[in-house]
Phi, psi and omega in degrees: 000331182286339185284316185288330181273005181266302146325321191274292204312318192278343182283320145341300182294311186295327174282341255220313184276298183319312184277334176298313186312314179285006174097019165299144169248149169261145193291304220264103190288355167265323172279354167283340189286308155329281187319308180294300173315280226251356186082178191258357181270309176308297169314318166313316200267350173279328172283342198248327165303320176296311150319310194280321171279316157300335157315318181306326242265323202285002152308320179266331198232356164262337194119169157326280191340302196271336203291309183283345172271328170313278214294317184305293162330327201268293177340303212279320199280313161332296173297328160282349176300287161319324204287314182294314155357287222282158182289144198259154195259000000 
């Protein structure tokens, strides 16, 4: 399980970091705050570790349950991620 919230978290990141590159805005007022103070490879990478432990962490002490509502999230912000990506005709 730790391997899949560490894949969510870098995928997350790596699309995140892409759609920013090309002149995407970010949604999320705490990595924009993070981005503006640390720049964006720094802010990604701090907010996306901070992230990545806590999702760990909710293995030992929430359970499954929450732990799959976490990952689902992550799926869906992934998946819009990809979407803004893909080239537009």
């Amino acid at each position: 399980m730790i391997m899949i919230a560490l894949m969510a978290a870098l995928a997350d990141g790596v699309t995140t970091y892409l759609i920013l590159r090309r002149g995407g805005r970010e949604l999320n007022p705490l990595l924009r705050v993070a981005i503006r103070r640390l720049g964006l490879v720094q802010g990604l990478i701090v907010t996306k570790f901070f992230t990545f432990i806590a999702t760990a962490a909710t293995i030992g002490t929430m359970g499954g349950a929450l732990f799959l509502a976490i990952i689902l999230v992550y799926g869906l912000v992934i998946a819009n991620n990809l979407r803004q990506l893909r080239p537009r005709t």
